[in-house]
N, C-alpha and C positions, 0 to 999 in steps of 0.2 A: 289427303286434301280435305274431305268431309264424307259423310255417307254416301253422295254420291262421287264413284269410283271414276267417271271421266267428266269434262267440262259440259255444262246444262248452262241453256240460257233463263237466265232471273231477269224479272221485271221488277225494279223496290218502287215503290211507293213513298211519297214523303221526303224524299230523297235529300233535301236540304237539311232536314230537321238534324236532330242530334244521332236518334238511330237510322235513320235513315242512310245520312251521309257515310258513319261507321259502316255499316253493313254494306254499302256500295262500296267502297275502299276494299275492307277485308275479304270481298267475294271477288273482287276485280285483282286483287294478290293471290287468292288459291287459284287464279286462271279461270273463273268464271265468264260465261259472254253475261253484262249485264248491262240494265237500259234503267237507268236514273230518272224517274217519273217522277214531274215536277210540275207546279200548277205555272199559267202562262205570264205570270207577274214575279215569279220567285227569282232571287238572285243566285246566279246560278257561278259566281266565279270562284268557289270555293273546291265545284265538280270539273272546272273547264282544265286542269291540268291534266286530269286523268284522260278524258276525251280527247284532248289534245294530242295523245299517246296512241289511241284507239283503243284505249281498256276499257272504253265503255261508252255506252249515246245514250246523250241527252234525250229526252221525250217529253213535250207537255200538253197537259190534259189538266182541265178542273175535273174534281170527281162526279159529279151531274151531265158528262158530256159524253155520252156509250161512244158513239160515232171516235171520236178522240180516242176512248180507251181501250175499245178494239183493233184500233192500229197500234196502239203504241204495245199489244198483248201480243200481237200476229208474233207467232214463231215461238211465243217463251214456253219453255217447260215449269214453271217455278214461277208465282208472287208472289213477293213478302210484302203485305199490305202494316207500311209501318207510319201510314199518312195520320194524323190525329189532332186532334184540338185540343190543348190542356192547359187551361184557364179557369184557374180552382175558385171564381168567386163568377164564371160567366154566362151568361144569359142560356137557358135551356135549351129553348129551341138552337138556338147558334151552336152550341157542344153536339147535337144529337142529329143534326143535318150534315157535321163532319164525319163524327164518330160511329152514327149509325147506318145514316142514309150514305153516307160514301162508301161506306164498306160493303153493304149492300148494291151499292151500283157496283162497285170493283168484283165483289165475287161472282155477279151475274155475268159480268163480259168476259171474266175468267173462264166462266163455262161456257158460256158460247164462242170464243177463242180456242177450246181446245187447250185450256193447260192440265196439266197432269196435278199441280201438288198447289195448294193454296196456305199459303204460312202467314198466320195473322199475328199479329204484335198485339196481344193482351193486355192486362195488369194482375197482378198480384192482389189489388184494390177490390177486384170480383168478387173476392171468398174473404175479406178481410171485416169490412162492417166496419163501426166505431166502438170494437170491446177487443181486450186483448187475445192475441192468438198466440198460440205456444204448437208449434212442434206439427203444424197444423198440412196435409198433405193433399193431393188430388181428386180426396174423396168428400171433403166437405160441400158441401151444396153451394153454387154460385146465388150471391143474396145482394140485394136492393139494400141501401144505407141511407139514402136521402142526402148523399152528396153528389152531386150534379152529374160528373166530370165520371165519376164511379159505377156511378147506377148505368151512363151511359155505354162504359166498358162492357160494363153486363149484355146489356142489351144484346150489342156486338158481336160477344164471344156466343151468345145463345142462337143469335142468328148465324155465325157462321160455323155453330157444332152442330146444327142440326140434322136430323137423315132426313135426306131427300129421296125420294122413289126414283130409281132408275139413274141415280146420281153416278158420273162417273167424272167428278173431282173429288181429291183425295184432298181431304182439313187438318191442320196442324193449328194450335193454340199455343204460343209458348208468353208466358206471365213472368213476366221479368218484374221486381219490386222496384226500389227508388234507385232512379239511375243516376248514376252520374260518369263523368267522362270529359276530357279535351273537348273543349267548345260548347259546354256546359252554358245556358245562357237563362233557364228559365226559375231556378233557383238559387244560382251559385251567389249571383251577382249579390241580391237582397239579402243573403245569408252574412256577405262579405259586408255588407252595407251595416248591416244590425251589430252584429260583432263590432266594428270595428264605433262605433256608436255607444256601445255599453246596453245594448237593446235585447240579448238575448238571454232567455230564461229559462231555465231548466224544469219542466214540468215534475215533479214527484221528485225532482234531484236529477230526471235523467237518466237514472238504472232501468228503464224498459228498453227492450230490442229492436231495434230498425232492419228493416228486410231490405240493405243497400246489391247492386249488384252493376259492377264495372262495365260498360258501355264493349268494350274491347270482349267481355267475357258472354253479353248478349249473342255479339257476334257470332262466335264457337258456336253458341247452340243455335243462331240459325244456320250455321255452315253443315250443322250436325245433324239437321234434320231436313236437308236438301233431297228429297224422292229417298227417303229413306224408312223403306215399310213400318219399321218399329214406332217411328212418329205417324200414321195414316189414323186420323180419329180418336186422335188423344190431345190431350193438353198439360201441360209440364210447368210447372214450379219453378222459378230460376232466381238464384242469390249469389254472391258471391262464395257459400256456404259456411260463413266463418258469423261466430255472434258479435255484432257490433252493437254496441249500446248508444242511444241517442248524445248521451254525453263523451263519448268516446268518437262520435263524428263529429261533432260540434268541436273538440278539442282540436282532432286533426286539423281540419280547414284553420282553426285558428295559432296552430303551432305554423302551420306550411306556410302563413302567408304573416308571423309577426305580429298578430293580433292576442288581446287578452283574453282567457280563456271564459266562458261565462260561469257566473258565481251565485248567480241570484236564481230560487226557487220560487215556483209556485204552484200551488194545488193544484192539481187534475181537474175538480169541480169547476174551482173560477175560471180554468183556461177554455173547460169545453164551454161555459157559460157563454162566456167574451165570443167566441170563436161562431157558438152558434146563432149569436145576434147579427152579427157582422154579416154570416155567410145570407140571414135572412134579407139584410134592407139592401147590398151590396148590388145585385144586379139592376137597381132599380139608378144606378151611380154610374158616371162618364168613364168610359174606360180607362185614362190615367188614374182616377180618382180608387177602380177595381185595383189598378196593379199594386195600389201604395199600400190597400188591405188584405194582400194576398196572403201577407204572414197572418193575417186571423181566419183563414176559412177553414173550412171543414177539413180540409187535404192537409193544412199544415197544423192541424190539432191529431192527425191521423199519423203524422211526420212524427211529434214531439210526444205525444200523449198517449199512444195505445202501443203496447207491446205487440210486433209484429215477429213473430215465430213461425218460420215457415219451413218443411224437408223438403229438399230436391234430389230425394235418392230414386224416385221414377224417373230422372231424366240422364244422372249419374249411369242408370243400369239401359234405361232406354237409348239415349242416345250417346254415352260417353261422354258426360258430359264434366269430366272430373278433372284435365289439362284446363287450372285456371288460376288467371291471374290475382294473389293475392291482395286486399283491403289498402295494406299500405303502401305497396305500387300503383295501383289504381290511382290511389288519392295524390300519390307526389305526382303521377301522370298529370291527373287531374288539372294541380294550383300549378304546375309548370306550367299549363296552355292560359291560364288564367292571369298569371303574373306577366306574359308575354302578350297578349291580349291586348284590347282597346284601353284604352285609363280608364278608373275609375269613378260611377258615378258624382257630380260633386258635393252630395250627401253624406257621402263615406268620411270625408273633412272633421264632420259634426252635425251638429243640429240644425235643418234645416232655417232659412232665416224665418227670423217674425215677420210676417204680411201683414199683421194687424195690431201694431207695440203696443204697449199700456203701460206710464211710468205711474204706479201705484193705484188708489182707489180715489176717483173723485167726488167732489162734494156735490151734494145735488140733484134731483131726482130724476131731471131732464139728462143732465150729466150721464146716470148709471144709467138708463137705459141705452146712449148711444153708445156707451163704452161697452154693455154687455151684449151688444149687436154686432160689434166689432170683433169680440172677444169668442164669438160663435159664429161668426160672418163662415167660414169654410164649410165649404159641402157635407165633406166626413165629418167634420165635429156638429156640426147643427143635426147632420143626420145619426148619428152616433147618443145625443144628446135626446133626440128623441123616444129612443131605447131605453135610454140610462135611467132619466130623471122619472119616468113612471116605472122601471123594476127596481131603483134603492126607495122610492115612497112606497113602494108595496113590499120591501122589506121593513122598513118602520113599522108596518100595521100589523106585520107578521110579529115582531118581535114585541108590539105592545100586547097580541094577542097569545104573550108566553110561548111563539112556537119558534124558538131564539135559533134552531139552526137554518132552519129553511130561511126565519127571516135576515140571519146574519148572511147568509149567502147572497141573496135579493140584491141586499146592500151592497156587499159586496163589488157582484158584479157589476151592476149599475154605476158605483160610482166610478171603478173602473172602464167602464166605457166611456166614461166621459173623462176620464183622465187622458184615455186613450186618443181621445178627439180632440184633445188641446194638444197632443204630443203630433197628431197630424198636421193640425196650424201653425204648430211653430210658436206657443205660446205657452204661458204659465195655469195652470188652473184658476180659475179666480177665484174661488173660494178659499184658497191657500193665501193667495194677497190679501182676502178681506178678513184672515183670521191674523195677517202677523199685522197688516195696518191696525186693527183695534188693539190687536195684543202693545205697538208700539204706543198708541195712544195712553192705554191704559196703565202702562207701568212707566211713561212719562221720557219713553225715547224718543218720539217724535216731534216731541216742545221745541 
């Protein structure tokens, strides 16, 4: 069944979310008694078949409500605290009152409840940074990146590895890397939306390592470390253990679901460039306006851009944790729940429409200005535009002043961001219109 040898009652956390739900399913199949903790507004019909059975009750509690989460703790042996915020472009405070301050309230009522074994849902993201890691295992130092969403993980896992004096709950860490899994919602969809677009770009070509790990295979190792000694005060590494290369997932998703495979490269430099701009003005932007930049934050420049090489052989010898489901079942699991699914965005089609058309360049100076108000009228590209247009003119001054690489990169990304922000509108670059309208004048196509 798992390290523990007779049924224990588990309180999950999070319990709708992706691991969440997973780990209440697969602990409610080893004959677990488990209690699906879920905030008072969550939909909850995706848990009510199982309860329906009695495999398991429902519990709700926001994390701020002790009162709440000592009822819903009374009796458990076991929390797997898998509740989290991950919103890779969103507001500080907002990530770190889920991610920190929830967890925090969760482990205190834990111990004032009387549970024996507290099992927190990490990241991989703790010991990762924004530089590549090779081969990299549970002794590197947990470190601060200045990605939001990351830095808060940290936080987390510092708070809940801590020694306490006279502490008698026992802490488990387990760091699972980029998950994916059936019911997959928080980057499949956009993955499948870009792909199927022609939107996706392979950083350096692609050949760096993604630290991917099967939702179904998280599960195993928290079933494996259920009041299981060898996990008490440790933290554990979890992948699916095989090397996957960013282009070699980006392929799968787009073989399983019919889509073309992406072809287009780009530097490492310009993507971290792009990505670090975006993640800087983005929280200051309406939350649809966050989601549609999620492919450029920090998280998904950490996705495509940095070699993630990670061993899970402490967790292999610690917890057993070596019965697992291989990459390319995972992933047909995967695009089966996905192609069965809701339809797809109506994005995915093509290019979103133009909000603000423009049939050429018009004459006139009253004219340009209302057209070039129009032509940056959207949130992300006026905001995006503000970025761009003073780092490609502060690549100009770079490259007049002979320092041609720094200043070609300037340029670079700058003008890239603002390419980026017409592709957000739904519109054409206008500088591209005002070079082929003159080029037409000039060579006498447009008479």
């Amino acid at each position: 069944m798992s390290a523990a040898r007779k049924p224990v009652s588990v309180l999950v956390t999070g319990a709708t979310g992706l691991v969440g739900s997973h780990v209440v399913a697969h602990l409610a199949e080893l004959g677990h008694r488990v209690t699906a903790l879920v905030r008072p507004t969550s939909d909850t019909r995706a848990l009510e078949p199982l309860a329906g059975t009695g495999r398991i009750r429902i519990a709700r509690a926001e994390l701020d409500d002790r009162a709440a989460l000592l009822a819903a703790m009374a009796g458990a042996d076991v929390v797997v605290h898998a509740a989290g915020m991950v919103d890779p472009l969103g507001r500080a405070d907002e990530i770190r009152a889920v991610n920190v301050e929830g967890t925090r309230a969760c482990l205190e009522a834990a111990e004032a409840s009387g549970v024996t074994q507290f099992v927190h849902i990490s990241s991989l993201s703790v010991i990762t940074g924004q530089r590549d890691q090779f081969g990299v295992d549970e002794r590197a130092p947990i470190r601060h990146c200045g990605e939001t969403y990351a830095d808060s993980k940290a936080d987390a896992e510092i708070l809940v590895m801590r020694e306490r004096p006279g502490q008698r709950l026992y802490v488990t860490a387990l760091r699972p890397g980029f998950i994916y899994g059936p019911g997959e919602r928080a980057w499949l969809p956009r993955l499948v939306e870009s792909l199927a677009a022609g939107r996706v770009a392979l950083v350096d070509g692609g050949t760096k390592e993604t630290n991917v790990i099967f939702v179904g295979n998280l599960c195993r190792a928290v079933a494996l470390s259920l009041l299981n000694p060898r996990a008490y005060g440790q933290a554990f590494n979890l992948t699916d253990g095989q090397r996957v290369t960013k282009k070699e997932l980006f392929d799968a998703v787009a073989d399983g679901l019919g889509l073309p495979r992406p072809t287009r490269v780009v530097p490492a430099r310009a993507a971290r460039l792009v990505c670090e701009a975006v993640s800087t003005v983005a929280p200051f932007l309406p939350l649809a306006t966050r989601r549609k930049l999620a492919r450029f934050s920090r998280a998904a420049f950490r996705l495509v851009g940095v070699n993630q090489g990670f061993a899970i052989g402490k967790a292999e010898r610690g917890l057993g944790y070596v019965d697992r489901i291989p990459f390319a079942e995972g992933m047909r699991r995967t695009l089966a729940s996905h192609r069965d699914g809701p339809a797809a965005p109506p994005a995915v089609a093509g290019r979103p429409p133009n909000r603000f058309p423009l049939d050429g360049v018009r004459s006139g100076a009253a004219a340009f200005l209302v057209d070039y108000g129009q032509r940056h009228a959207h949130p992300v590209n006026a905001g995006l535009h503000v970025i761009g247009v003073p780092m490609a003119v502060a690549g100009v001054v770079q490259i007049c002043r002979k320092r041609v690489v720094s200043g070609a990169s300037l340029f670079a990304g700058g003008y890239l961001l603002q390419y980026l922000g017409h592709r957000a509108q739904g519109n054409e670059v206008g500088e591209v219109i005002l070079i082929r309208s003159l080029w037409r004048r000039l060579s006498g196509r447009g008479r």
